[in-house]
C-alpha positions in Angstrom: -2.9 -13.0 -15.6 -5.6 -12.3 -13.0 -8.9 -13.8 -14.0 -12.2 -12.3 -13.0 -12.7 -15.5 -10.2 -9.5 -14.8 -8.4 -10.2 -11.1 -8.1 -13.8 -12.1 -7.0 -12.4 -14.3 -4.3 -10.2 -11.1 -2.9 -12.5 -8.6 -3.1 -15.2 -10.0 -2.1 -17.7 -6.9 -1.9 -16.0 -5.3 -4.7 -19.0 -3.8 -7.6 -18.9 -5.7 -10.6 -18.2 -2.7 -12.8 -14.5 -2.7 -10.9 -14.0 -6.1 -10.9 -15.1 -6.7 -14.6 -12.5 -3.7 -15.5 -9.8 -5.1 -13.0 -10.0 -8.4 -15.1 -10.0 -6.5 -18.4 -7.3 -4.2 -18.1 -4.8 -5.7 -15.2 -2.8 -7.7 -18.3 -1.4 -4.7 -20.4 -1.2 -2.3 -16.7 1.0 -4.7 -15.0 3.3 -5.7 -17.8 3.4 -1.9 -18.1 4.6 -1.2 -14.5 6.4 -3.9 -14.1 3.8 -5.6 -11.7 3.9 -9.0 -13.8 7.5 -9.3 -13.1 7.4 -11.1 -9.9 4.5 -12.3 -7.2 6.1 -9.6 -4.3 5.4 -6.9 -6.6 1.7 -8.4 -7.5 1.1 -10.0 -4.0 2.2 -6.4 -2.5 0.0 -4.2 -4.8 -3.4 -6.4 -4.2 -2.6 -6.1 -0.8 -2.5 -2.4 -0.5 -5.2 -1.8 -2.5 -7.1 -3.8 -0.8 -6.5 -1.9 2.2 -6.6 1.4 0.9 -9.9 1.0 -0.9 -11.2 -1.4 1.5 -11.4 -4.4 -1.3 -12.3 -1.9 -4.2 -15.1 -0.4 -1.9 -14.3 2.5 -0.3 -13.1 4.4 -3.4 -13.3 8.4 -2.0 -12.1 9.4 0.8 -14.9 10.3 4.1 -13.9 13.5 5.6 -17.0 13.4 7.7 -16.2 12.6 11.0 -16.9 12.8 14.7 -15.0 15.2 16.6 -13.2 12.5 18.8 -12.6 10.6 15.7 -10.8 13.7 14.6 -8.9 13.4 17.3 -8.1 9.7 16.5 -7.3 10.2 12.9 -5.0 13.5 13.5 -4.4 13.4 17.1 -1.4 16.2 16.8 -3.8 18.4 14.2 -6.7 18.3 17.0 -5.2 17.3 20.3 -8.5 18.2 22.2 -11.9 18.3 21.8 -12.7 22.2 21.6 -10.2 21.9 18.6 -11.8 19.4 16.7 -15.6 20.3 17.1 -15.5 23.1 14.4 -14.6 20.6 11.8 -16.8 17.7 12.8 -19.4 16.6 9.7 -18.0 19.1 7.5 -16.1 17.6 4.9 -15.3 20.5 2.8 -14.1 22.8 6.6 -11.9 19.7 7.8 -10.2 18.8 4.0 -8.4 22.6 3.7 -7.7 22.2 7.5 -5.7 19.0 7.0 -4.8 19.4 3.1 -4.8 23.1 2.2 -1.3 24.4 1.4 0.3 21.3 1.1 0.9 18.9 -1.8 0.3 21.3 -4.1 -3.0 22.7 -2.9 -2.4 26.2 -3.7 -5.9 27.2 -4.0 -9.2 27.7 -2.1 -10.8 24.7 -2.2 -7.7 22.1 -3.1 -8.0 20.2 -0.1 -11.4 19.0 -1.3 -11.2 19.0 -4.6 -8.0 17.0 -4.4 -8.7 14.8 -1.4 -7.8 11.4 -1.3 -9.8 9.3 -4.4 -9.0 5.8 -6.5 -7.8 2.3 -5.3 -4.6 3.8 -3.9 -6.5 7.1 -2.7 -4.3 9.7 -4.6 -4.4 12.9 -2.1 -2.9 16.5 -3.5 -3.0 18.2 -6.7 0.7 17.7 -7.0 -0.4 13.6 -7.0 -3.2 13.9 -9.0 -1.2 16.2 -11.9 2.0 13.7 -11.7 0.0 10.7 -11.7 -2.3 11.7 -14.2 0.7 12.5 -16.6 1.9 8.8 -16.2 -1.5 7.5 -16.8 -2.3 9.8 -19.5 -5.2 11.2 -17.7 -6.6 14.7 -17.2 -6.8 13.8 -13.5 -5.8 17.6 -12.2 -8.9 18.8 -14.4 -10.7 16.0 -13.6 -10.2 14.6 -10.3 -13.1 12.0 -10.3 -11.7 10.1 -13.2 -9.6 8.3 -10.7 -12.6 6.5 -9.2 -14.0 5.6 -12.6 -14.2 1.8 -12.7 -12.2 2.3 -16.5 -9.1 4.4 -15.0 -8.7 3.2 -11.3 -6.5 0.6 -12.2 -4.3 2.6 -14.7 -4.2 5.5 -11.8 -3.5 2.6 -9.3 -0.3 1.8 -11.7 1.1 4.9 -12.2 1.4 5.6 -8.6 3.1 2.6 -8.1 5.5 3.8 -10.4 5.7 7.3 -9.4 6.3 5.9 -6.2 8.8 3.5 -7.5 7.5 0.8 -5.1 8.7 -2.1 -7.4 12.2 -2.0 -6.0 11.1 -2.2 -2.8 8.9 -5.0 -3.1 11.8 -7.0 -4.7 13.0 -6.7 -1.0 10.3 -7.9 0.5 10.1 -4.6 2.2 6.6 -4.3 2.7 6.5 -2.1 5.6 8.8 0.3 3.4 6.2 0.2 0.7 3.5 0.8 3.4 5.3 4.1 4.6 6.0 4.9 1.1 2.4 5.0 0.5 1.0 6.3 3.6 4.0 8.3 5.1 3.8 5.4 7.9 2.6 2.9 9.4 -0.8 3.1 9.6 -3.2 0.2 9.1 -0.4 -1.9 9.0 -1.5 -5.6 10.3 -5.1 -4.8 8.5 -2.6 -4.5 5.5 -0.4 -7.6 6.4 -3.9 -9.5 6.2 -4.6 -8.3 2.4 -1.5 -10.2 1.7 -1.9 -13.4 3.1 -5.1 -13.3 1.2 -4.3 -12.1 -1.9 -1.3 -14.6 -1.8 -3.8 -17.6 -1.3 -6.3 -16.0 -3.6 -3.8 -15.5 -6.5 -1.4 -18.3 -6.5 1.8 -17.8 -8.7 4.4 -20.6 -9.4 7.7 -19.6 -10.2 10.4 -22.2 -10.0 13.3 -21.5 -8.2 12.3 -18.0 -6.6 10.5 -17.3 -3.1 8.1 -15.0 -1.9 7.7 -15.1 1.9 4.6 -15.5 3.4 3.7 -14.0 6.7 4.3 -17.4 8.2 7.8 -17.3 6.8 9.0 -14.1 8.2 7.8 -15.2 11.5 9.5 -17.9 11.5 12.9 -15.7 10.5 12.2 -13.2 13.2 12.3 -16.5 15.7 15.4 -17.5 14.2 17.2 -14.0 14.5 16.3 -13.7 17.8 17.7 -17.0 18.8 21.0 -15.9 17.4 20.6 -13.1 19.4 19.9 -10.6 16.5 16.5 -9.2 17.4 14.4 -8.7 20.2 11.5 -7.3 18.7 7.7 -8.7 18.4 7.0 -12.4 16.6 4.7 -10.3 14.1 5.9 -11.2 10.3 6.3 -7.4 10.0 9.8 -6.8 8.6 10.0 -3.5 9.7 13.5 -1.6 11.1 14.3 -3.7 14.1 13.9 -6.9 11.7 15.9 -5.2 9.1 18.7 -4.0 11.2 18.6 -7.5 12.4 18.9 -8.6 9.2 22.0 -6.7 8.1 23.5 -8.4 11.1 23.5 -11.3 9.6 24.6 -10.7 6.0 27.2 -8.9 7.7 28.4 -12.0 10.0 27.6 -14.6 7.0 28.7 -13.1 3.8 25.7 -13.1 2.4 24.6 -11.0 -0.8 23.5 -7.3 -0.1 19.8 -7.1 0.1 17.7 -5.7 3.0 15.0 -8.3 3.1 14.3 -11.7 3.3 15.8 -14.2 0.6 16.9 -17.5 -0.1 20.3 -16.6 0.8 18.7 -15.7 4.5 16.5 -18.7 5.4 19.4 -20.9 3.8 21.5 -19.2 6.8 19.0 -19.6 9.6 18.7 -22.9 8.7 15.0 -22.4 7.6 15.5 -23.7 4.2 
């Protein structure tokens, strides 16, 4: 389904260990989670991996920061300087600030020992027990197996499905799938770039169905706003102004519930 050259082509600085396994194992995972089933859901989980682990790269999370990059990455946590200081360049200090207590880090040292790891950077003990059930993997014993180049993928998977992130990419909801993820927005036109390129990286023909390109849901926002529908940024991100828009206009049109972009939509904008 994915061959070693395609993954090569989208992860370009990825090791070889990774992308050899990627190729190996992607098959059986995503006809296991359902990822095979359509290009959204592949096409969506390249993409966020690719930001997440910065192509396959950046595979643990750095805690090490500068105290105004503290300030940056949790500006409500450390909303001044003096605040932030104590924790600059100490990983281990800064992870029980920002993790301890939470997601099932109930001991000293959680925050650490369960920060965030894998293609998908699994954060909490409560992620890395779940998601190591799915993936049959001691991942609450042992945490580091999730950055192993022979079970990142599989712990990749199962958080897509304990996320149950298939239905929303059926949607084309891929802001929805970001904040399902991250618990926001963040990163999100750096993510919006990992899909156009894994979309022209891994092409995938299916007669009769469409997957929107970033170009394409440009070109509905323009539509929608020259009904009148939306008055939000020209951005390809279908996030909640572009989906209120659009259930405007399945509203006014008859058209099929959904809350993305479909055939049924572009065929009413005229775009199709």
């Amino acid at each position: 389904m994915l061959s070693l050259p395609q993954l090569r082509s989208l992860y370009t600085e990825a090791h070889p260990d990774h992308l050899a396994a990627f190729a190996t194992t992607a098959a059986a995972l995503f006809r296991r989670s359902g990822l095979d089933a359509g290009r959204q859901r592949c096409h969506f989980f390249l993409a966020q991996l690719g930001h997440e682990s910065v192509g396959l790269q950046a595979r643990e999370e750095c805690l090490s920061y500068s105290a105004a990059r503290l300030m940056q990455v949790w500006p409500r946590r450390f909303p001044i300087l003096a605040a932030a200081e104590p924790y600059a360049r100490d990983p281990e200090k800064l992870a029980e600030a920002v993790y301890g207590g939470r997601m099932g880090n109930d001991r000293p040292g959680d925050g650490f020992r369960y920060r965030g790891r894998g293609y998908i950077q699994l954060t909490g003990r409560d992620a890395y027990r779940q998601v190591g059930g799915l993936a049959g993997l001691p991942l609450e014993e042992w945490p580091d197996l999730a950055n192993d180049p022979a079970h990142a993928l599989a712990v990749a998977c199962a958080f897509w499905h304990w996320k149950r992130l298939n239905p929303l990419c059926d949607q084309g909801d891929f802001a929805g799938v970001t904040r399902r993820i991250n618990g926001g927005l963040v990163g999100l036109q750096d993510r919006f770039a990992w899909l156009e390129r894994a979309q022209r990286c891994v092409p995938w023909e299916e007669p009769g169905s469409f997957a929107p390109k970033v170009e394409d849901l440009k070109a509905v926002q323009r539509a929608l706003r020259a009904r009148g529908l939306y008055d939000g940024s020209i951005d390809g991100i279908i996030g909640r102004r572009s989906l209120a828009a659009l259930a405007t206009l399945r509203a006014e049109e008859g058209l099929p519930a959904g809350s993305g972009v479909d055939l049924a939509v572009l065929e009413a904008l005229g775009l199709r």
